[in-house]
N, C-alpha and C positions, 0 to 999 in steps of 0.2 A: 504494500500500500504506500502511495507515494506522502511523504512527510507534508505536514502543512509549514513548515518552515524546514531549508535546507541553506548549509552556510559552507562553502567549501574554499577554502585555499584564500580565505577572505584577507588582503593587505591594505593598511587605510594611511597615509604618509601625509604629514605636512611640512611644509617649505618653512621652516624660520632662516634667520638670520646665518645662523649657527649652521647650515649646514638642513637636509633632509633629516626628518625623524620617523620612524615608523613605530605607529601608535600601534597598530595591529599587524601581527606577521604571522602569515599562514593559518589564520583562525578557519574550524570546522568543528561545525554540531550540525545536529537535527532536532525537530522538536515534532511530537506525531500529533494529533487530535486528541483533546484531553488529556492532556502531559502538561504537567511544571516539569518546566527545565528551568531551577538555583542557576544562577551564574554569581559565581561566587571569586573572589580577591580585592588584597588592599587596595587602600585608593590609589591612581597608577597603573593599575592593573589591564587598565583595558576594558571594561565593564559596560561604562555609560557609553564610550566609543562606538563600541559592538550595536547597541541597541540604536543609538545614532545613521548609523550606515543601514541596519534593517530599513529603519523609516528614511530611507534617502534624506535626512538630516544633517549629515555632516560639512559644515560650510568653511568654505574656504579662509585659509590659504590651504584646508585637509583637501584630501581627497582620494575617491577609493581608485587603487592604481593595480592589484591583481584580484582575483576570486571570481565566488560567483554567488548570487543572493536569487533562493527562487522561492516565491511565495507558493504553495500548490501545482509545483513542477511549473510553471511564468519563473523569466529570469527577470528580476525587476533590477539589479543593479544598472541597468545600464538607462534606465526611463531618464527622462525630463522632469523640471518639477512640474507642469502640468499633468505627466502621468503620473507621479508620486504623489500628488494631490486626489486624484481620485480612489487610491488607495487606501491611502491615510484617513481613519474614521469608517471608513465601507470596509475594508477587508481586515486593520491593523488598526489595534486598539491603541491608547497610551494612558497608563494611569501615573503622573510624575509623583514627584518627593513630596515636595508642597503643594495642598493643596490649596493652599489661600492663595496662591499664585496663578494655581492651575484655571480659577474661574473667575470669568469678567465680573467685577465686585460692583458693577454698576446694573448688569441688569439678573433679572429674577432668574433661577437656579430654571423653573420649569421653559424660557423663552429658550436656554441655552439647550437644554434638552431637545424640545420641538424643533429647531435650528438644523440642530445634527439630523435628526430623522427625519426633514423632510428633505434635506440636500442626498441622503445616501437611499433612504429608501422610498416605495413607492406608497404612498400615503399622506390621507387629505390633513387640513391641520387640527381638524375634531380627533381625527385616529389617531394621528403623534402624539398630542397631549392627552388623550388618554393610554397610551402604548409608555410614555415619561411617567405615569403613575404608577402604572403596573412596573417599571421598571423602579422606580425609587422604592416601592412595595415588597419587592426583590432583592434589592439590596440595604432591607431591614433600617427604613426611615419610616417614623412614627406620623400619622397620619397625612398620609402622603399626601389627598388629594387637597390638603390645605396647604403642608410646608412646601407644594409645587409654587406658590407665588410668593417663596421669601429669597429671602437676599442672600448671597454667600454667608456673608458676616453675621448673619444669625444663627450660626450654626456653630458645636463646637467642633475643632480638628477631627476626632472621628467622627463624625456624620460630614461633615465638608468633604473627608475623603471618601466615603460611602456615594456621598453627590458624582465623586470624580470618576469613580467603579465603575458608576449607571453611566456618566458622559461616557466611559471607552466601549461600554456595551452598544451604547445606541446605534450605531448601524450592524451589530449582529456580526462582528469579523471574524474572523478565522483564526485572528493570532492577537493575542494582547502582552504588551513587552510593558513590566511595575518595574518601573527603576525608585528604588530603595520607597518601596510605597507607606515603611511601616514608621523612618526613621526619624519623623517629629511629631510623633506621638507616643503617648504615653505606654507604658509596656503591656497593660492591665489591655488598652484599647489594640494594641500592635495584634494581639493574640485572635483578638474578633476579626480584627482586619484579612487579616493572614486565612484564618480560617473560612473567613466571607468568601476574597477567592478563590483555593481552591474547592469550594461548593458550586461555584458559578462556574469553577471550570470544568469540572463531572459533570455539571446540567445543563450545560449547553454545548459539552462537546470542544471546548475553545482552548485552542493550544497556549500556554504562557508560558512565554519568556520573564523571569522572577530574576530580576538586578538587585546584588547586595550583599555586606562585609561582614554579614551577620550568619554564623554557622547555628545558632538557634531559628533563626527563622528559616533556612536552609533545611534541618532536620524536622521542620516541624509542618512545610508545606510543600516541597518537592518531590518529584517520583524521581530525578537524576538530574543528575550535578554537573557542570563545567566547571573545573578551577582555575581562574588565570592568575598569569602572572607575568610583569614585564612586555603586555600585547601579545602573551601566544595560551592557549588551553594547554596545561599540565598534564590536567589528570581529570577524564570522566567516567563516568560509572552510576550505576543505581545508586541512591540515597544510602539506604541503609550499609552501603559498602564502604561509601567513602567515609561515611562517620566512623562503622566499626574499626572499620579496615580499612583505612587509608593508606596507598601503596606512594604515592609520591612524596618525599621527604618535607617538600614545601607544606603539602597537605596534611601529613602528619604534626606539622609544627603548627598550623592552624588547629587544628583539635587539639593535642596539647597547651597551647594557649588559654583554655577556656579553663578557666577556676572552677575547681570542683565545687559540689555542692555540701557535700558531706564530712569535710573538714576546712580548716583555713590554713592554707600552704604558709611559711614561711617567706618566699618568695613566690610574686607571680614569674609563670613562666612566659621567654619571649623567643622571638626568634629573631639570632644576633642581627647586627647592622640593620639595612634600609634596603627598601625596593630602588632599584638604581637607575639612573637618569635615564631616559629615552637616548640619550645626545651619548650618552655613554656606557650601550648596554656589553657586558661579558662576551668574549668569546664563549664559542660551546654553549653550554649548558648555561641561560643568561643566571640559575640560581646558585653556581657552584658554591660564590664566596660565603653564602651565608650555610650551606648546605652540609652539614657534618657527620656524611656517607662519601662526599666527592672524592673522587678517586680520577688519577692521570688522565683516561679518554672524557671525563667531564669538559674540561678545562677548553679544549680543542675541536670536537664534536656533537655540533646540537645533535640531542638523541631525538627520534623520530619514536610517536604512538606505537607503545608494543602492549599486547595484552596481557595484563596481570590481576589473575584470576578474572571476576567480572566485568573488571572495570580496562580502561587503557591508559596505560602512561605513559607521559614523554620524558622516561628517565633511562639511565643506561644500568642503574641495577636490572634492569629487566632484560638485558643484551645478552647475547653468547659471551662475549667479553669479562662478563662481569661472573659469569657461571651459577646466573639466578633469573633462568628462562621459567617464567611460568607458564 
C-alpha cells in the first residue's frame, strides 16, 4: 500500500555568508495512514526543517537541492507555490507550537473555520459552519455551537490549541505535521493534547507527522520514531523499541537523559559536548565526538541504515567491521 507520506534522499541547503550549509542531508521516512510518526532530536537537529520542506515552506536563501517528497505517491517537491497552496489545508494539515499565534486574534474562531472549509471543500456556508461545530464538538470544546463566535483570546492555551486541531482538520487531509504542539502548555493539558491527537488520528484515518524534543511525549503518542541528529535520521524503528531498546548511541543517550522517576540521581545525566555547527559538521559519523562507542571507521565513514533488530541504524556498531551485525 502506497505510504500517505514518502521522504527519500530528502537535502534542504542554504546559502549564508559562511559558505553552503546543509540543514538536511539524505533525510528518508515514510508515514502510512493512521500512523504517528515522533520525529524526535535537539534543537539543530533538523526537525522543524523537515516538516518545513513537507509543506513546501522552506524560504529562501534554503532550498530543497536533492530528494524527493511524495504526498500519496504525487511528487510535490518540485510544485510552485501556487500548487503548494492548494495542498496546504486540503491534503496537509499544520497544527504549530503557539497557538495564540496560530489564529487571526481579530476575527471569531468559527469565520476562521468556515474560511478553510469553504476554500478546500465543497460546501455551502450553512454546511461549513455547521460541519466547524461538529468539528470543534470533536475536538472536545465545550458548547461548541456558542464558543463558535468567540474570539481566540477567550480561550485558555488548551482549548486555543484544541481550536488549532479542528483548523488542521478542516479540509479533511491526509497528512497532519504538530511541530512541538504540546510545548507551551501546561503538562496536566500536554497529556489531553497529545492524546486528543492521536484519537483523531485512528478516526479518521490521518497520517501525523509529531515534531518534538520530548521523548515522553514520543512514548506516549507515536507508533514509530525518526531520530535526528545534525540534519540526517539516526535511528528508526517502532516506538516501543526505541524507548526499550535503543540501538543508536545518540539515542540511547537521549533515554538515559530522562530522570528517573523512582529515585533522585545524584547527578542528572547528559550527553557530553553540543550538537555541532551546520558550518562545521564531523567527518564520518557527524556524532562520533560526543559518542563513547566511537571507534577508528566512525571518524572517516558516514555509516549508512543497517538493520538492528527492529528498528534501522545509521551506526557502524551494526557493520561487519565492527563484528555486531544484527
Amino acid at each position: 500500500m502506497e505510504p500517505v507520506l514518502s521522504v527519500r534522499d530528502l537535502r534542504v541547503e542554504f546559502a549564508t555568508r559562511r559558505g553552503t550549509v546543509r540543514a538536511l542531508d539524505d533525510v528518508s521516512f515514510a508515514i502510512d495512514k493512521a500512523e504517528v510518526l515522533g520525529v524526535v532530536g535537539e534543537s539543530g537537529a533538523g526537525k522543524s526543517v523537515t516538516g518545513a520542506a513537507v509543506m513546501g515552506l522552506v524560504a529562501p536563501p534554503g532550498r530543497i537541492t536533492a530528494g524527493e517528497i511524495s504526498l500519496g505517491g504525487l511528487r510535490i517537491d518540485g510544485f510552485d507555490e501556487r500548487g503548494m497552496r492548494a495542498i496546504r489545508g486540503k491534503r496537509i494539515g499544520m497544527i504549530f507550537q503557539d497557538p495564540l499565534t496560530s489564529l487571526n486574534p481579530l476575527i471569531r474562531i468559527g469565520d476562521q473555520l468556515v474560511e478553510t472549509m469553504l476554500t478546500h471543500l465543497n460546501l455551502s456556508a450553512r454546511q461549513a459552519r455547521l460541519a466547524a461545530i461538529d468539528l470543534l464538538a470533536e475536538t472536545g470544546i465545550p458548547s461548541p455551537a456558542t464558543r463558535i463566535d468567540s474570539y481566540p483570546h477567550e480561550f485558555s492555551g488548551g482549548m486555543r490549541q484544541r481550536v488549532v486541531i479542528a483548523l488542521a482538520l478542516c479540509g479533511e487531509p491526509d497528512l497532519v505535521i504538530a511541530d512541538e504542539p504540546t510545548t507551551a502548555l501546561d503538562v496536566s493539558v500536554q497529556a489531553q493534547i497529545i492524546a486528543l491527537i492521536k484519537r483523531l488520528c485512528k478516526e479518521r484515518r490521518t497520517a501525523v507527522m509529531l515534531i518534538t524534543h520530548d521523548m515522553g511525549v514520543i512514548a506516549e503518542a507515536a507508533d514509530r520514531v525518526a531520530v535526528m541528529y545534525a540534519g540526517r535520521v539516526v535511528e528508526v524503528g517502532p516506538v516501543d523499541d526505541i524507548v526499550r531498546r535503543p540501538r543508536h548511541p545518540y539515542t540511547q543517550g537521549l533515554m538515559s537523559a530522562i530522570p528517573p522517576l523512582d529515585h533522585r540521581p545524584d547527578r542528572l545525566v547528559q550527553i557530553p559536548g553540543s550538537m555541532p555547527r551546520l558550518t562545521a559538521i564531523p567527518s564520518g559519523c557527524a556524532f562520533h565526538p560526543r559518542c563513547p562507542q566511537a571507534f577508528a571507521l566512525c571518524r572517516v565513514e558516514e555509516p549508512p541504515g543497517r538493520r538492528a533488530g527492529t528498528s534501522f541504524a545509521a551506526c557502524h556498531l551494526y557493520s561487519p567491521a565492527a563484528g555486531r551485525v544484527s
